[in-house]
C-alpha positions in Angstrom: 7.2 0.6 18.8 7.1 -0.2 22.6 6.6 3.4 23.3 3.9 3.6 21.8 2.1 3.0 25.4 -0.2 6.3 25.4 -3.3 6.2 24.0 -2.4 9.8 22.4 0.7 7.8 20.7 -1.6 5.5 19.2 -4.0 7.8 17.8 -0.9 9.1 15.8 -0.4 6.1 14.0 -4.3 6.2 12.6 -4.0 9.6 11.1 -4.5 9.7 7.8 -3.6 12.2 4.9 -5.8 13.9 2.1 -4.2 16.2 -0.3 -6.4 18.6 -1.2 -8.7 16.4 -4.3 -9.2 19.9 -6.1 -6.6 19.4 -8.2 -7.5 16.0 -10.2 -8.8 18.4 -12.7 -7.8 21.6 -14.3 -9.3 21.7 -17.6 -8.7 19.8 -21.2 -6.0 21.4 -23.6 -5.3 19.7 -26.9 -6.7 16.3 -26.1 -4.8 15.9 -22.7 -6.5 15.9 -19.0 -4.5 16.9 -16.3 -5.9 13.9 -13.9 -4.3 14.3 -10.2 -1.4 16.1 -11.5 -0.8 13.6 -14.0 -1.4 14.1 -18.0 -3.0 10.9 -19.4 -4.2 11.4 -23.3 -7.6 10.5 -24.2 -9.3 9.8 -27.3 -11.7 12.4 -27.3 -12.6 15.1 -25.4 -16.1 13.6 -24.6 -14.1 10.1 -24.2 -13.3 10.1 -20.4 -12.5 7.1 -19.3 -9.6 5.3 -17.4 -8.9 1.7 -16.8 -7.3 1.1 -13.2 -5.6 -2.2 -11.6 -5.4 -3.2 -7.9 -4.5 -6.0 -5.7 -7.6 -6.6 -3.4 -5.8 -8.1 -0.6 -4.9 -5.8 1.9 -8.0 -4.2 3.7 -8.6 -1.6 4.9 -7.1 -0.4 1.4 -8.9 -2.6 -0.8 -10.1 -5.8 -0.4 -13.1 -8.2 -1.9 -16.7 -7.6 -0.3 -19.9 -9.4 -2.1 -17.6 -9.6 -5.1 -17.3 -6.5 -5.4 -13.6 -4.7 -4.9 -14.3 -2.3 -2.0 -12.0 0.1 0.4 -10.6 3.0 0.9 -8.6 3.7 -2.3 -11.6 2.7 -4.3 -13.8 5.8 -2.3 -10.4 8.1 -3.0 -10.5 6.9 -7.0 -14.4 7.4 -6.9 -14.0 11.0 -5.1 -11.2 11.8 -7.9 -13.1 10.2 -11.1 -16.1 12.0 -10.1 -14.2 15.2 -9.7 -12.6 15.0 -13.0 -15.4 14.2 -14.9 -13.9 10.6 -15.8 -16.0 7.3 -15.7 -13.5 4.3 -14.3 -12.8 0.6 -14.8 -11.1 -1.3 -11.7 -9.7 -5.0 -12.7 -8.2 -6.8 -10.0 -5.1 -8.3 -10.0 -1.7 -9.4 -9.2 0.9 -7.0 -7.4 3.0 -7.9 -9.5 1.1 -7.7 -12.6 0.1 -3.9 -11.4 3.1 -3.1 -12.5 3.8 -5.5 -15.6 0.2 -4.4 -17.5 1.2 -0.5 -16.6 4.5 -1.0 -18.7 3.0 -3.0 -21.2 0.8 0.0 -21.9 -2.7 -2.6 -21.1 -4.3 -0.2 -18.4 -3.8 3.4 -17.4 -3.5 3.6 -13.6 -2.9 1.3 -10.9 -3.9 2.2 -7.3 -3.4 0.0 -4.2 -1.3 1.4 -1.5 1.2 1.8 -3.6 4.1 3.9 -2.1 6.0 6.3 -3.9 9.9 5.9 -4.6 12.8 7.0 -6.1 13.2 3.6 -7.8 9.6 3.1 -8.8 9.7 6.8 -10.3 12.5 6.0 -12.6 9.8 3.6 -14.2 6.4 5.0 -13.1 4.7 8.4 -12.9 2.8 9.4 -9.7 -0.2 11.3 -8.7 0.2 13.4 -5.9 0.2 11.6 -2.4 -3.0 10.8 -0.8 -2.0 9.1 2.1 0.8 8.9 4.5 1.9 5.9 6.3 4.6 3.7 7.6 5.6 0.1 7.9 4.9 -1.2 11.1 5.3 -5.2 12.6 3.8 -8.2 13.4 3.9 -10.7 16.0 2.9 -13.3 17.9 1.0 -11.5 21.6 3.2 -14.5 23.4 6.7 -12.7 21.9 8.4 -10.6 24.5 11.9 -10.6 22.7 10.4 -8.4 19.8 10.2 -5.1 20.5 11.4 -2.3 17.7 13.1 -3.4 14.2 16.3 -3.8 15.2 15.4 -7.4 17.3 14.2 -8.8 13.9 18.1 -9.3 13.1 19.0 -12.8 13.2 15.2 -13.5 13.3 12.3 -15.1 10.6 10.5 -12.0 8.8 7.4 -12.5 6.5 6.9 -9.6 3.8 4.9 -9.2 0.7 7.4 -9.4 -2.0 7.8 -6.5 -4.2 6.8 -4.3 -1.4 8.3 -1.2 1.0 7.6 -3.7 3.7 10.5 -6.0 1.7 13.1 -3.0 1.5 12.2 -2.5 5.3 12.9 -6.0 6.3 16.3 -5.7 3.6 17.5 -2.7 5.6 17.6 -4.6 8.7 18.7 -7.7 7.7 20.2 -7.5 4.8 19.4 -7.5 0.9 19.7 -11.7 0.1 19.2 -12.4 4.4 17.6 -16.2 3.6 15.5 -14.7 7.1 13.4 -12.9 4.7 10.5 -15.1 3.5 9.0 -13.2 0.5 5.4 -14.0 -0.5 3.6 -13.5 -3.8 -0.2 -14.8 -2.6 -1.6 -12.4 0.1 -0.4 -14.8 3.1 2.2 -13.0 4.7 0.5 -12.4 7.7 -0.6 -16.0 8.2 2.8 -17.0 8.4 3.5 -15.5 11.9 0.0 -17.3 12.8 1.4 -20.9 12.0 4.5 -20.6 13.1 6.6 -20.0 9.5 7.6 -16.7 10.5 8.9 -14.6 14.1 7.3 -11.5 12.7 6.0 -10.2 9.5 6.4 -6.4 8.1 3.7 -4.2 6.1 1.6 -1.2 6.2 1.0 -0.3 9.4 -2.7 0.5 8.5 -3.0 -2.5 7.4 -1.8 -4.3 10.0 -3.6 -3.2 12.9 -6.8 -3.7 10.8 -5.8 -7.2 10.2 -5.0 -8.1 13.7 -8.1 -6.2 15.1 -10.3 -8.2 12.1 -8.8 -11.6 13.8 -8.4 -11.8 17.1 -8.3 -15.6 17.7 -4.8 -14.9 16.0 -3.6 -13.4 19.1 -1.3 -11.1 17.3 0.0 -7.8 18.3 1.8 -4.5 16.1 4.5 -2.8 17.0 5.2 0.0 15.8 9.2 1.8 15.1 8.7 5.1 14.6 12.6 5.4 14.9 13.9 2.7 12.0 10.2 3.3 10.1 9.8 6.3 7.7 7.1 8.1 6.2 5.8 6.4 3.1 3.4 8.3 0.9 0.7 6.3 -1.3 -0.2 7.8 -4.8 -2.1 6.4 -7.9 0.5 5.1 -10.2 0.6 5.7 -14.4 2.6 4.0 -16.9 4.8 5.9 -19.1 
């Protein structure tokens, strides 16, 4: 958002969340951990393990490093594992297959930024929030006609399909809006960088990492506290 001209109104926007990671474990009754307020049944009681998805694409939330999947949910999923007394496997994949493999039963968790909704909770169960963000915008530094969310209207917008970011840019422009350019392969960004796109729309954390990471982009965020809401991240379980 434009108003965002204080340094002290920045700041704001890099604040970040932890619920309290005492409560990943209570104890074992009857073959089921309570793991971060979820109850996940293991084989055994000595038999602690969980298999975990993620999409490695959006850094500072997890991303690839040496081949290795790195970031900050992967520190939050060590802190909890280790807590809980759980050994972990992370496999990375697509967004959308996060959600596919949970409700085909073929891993336990996913974790990747993923915010919790109304409609995702109708299929999904939650952990309790570890993180609280919003979406935030992306454009060229040249744009001067770009300002909040409402001056997307009429206006190209890049999102990561599947995504809050998606639902934002629906909001303002309308649920089948050919404007929105929905992308499945981790390039949404770019497209504001060669031209396909006026702006693009994701985590706001995200986004000021990836402009500050490239700076021969010659990008710029904006953030809208005002048309933006809170979105809160939690580890996700199939049912």
């Amino acid at each position: 958002m434009n108003k965002h001209g204080s340094s002290t109104s920045k700041k704001s926007h890099n604040n970040i969340v932890y619920i309290v990671l005492g409560v990943v474990i209570v104890g074992i009754v009857i073959g089921t951990t309570k793991f971060v307020g979820h109850s996940a049944t293991t084989k055994s009681k000595s038999e602690k393990k969980i298999s975990v998805l993620t999409y490695a694409n959006w850094n500072p939330f997890e991303y690839i490093k040496n081949g290795k999947v790195v970031g900050f949910d992967l520190d939050i999923l060590k802190s909890l594992c280790k807590e809980a007394g759980y050994q972990y496997t992370i496999k990375n994949t697509g967004w959308d297959s996060m959600f596919t493999q949970l409700n085909s039963g073929s891993a336990d968790a996913a974790i990747s930024g993923i915010t919790i909704t109304k409609d995702r909770q109708k299929t999904y169960s939650f952990s309790k929030p570890y993180f609280v963000s919003r979406q935030a915008i992306i454009v060229k530094k040249t744009d001067t006609v770009i300002k909040n969310a409402t001056d997307l209207k009429n206006k190209k917008v890049a999102v990561q399909l599947g995504s809050t970011g998606e639902e934002a840019a629906e909001s303002i422009l309308g649920k089948n809006s050919s404007n929105i350019s929905k992308d499945k392969g981790g390039t949404t960004f770019l497209q504001v960088v060669h031209g396909q796109a006026d702006a693009a729309i994701g985590d706001e954390t995200t986004v000021k990492k990836y402009v500050a990471s490239n700076p021969s982009y010659k990008l710029k965020v904006i953030y809208d506290d005002k048309n933006f809401e809170p979105e809160y991240f939690g580890l996700m379980f199939g049912r």
